[in-house]
Legacy VTK file of the C-alpha trace (Angstrom):
# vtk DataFile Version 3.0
C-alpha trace
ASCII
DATASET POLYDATA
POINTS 147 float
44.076 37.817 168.489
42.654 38.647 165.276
42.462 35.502 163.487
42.767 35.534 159.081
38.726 34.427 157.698
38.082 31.106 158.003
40.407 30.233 160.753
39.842 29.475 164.320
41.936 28.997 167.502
41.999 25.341 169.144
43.645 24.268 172.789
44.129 21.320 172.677
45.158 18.581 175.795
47.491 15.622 174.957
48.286 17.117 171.375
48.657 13.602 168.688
52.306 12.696 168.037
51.468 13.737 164.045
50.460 17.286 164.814
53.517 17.967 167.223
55.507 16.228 164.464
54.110 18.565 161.775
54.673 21.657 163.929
58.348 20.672 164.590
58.907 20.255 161.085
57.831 22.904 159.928
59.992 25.434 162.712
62.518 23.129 161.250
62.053 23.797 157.721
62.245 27.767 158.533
65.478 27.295 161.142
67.128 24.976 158.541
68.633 27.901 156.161
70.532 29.730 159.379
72.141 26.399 161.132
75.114 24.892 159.610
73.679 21.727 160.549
70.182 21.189 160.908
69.473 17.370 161.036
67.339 16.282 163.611
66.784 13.218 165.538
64.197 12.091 168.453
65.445 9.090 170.265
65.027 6.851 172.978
67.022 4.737 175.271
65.720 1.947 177.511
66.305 -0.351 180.174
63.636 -3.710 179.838
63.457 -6.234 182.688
62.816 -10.133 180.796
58.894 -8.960 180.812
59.761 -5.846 178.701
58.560 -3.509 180.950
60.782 -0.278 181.059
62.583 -0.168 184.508
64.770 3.097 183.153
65.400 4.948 180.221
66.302 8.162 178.765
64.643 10.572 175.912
66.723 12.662 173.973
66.902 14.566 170.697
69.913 15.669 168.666
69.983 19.329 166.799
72.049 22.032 165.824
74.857 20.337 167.190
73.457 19.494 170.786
72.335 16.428 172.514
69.034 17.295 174.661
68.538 15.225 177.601
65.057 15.547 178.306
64.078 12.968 180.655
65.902 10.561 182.753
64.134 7.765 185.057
65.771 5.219 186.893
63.325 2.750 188.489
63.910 3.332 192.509
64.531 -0.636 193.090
67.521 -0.263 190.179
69.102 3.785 191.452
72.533 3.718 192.362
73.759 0.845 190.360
75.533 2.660 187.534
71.822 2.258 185.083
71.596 6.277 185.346
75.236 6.855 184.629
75.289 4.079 181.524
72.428 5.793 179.754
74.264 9.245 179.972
77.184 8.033 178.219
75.054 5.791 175.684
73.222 9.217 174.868
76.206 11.358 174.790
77.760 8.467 172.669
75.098 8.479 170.019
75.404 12.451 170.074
79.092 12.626 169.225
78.636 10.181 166.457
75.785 12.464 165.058
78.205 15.124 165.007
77.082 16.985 167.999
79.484 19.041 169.923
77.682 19.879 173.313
74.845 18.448 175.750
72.084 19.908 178.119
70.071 19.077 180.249
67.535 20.536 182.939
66.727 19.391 186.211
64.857 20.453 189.669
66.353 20.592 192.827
64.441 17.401 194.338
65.810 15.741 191.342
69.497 15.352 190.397
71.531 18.639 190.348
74.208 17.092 192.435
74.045 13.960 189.877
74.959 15.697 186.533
78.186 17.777 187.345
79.723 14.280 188.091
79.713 13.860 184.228
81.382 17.338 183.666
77.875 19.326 183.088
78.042 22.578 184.700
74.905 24.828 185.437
74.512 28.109 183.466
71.316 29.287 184.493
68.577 28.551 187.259
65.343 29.404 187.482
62.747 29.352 190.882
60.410 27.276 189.266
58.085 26.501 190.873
57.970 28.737 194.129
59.894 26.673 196.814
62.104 24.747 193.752
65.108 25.425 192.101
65.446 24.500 188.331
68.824 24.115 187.182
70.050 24.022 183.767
73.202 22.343 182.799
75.748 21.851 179.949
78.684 19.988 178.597
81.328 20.280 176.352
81.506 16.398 175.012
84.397 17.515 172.147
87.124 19.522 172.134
86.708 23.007 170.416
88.633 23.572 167.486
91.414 26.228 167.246
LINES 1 148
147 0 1 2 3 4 5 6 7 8 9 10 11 12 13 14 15 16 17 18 19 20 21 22 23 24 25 26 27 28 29 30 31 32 33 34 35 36 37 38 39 40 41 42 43 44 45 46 47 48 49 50 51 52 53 54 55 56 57 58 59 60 61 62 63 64 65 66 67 68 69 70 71 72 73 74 75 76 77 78 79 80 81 82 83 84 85 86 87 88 89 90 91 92 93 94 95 96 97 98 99 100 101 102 103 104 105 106 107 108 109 110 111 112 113 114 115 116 117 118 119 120 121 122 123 124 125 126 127 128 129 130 131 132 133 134 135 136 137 138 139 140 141 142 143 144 145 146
């Protein structure tokens, strides 16, 4: 790569929160002029025992009209008790209020691909990733389309 004088490459591990944020801001300041709506919002959604340690939670972002589910935990003692189910529909909530018009999510095959069609996602693409593992991605409509 032939780098303009004065500049250098840098890898970096564990990247601060302020540099992704700058990055991400400024792909957003160049996608903003071709989305009709290009608001953005980071956001996360948690379950606190009385200690406030997190025993489940979700992280999400909002753009372009989509809600991005991009990690879901459920503590193993708490699974099965509706926690996983209630923070789906809190973030799918939030997203329709935003204005969104659609969700995805991704998930591996070890994980929960049998878990998100019960909410109405349906997978559009998969992936072997990594060898021996499925990776399924998976959307949903969460308003009605227009016309």
């Amino acid at each position: 790569m032939d780098l303009p004088q004065g500049c250098r490459l840098s890898i970096e591990k564990n990247p601060s929160w302020a540099n992704r944020e700058f990055i991400d801001e400024r792909l957003g300041d160049y996608n903003a002029p071709f989305l009709a709506d290009h608001r953005y919002d980071y956001f996360g959604i948690f379950v606190r025992d009385d200690a406030g340690a997190i025993r489940a939670g979700l992280i999400g972002h909002l753009y372009a009209g989509w809600l991005f589910i991009n990690v879901l935990w459920v503590d193993a003692g708490l699974r099965r008790g509706g926690i996983g189910s209630g923070l789906i529909a809190e973030a799918e909530r939030r997203a329709v209020a935003f204005g969104c018009h659609s969700a995805y999510v991704d998930t591996f095959s070890f994980q929960g691909p049998e878990f998100y069609p019960k909410f109405g996602y349906t997978v559009f693409g998969t992936l072997d990733y990594p060898p021996d593992v499925k990776r399924f991605f998976l959307k949903k409509r969460l308003i009605a389309e227009e016309g």
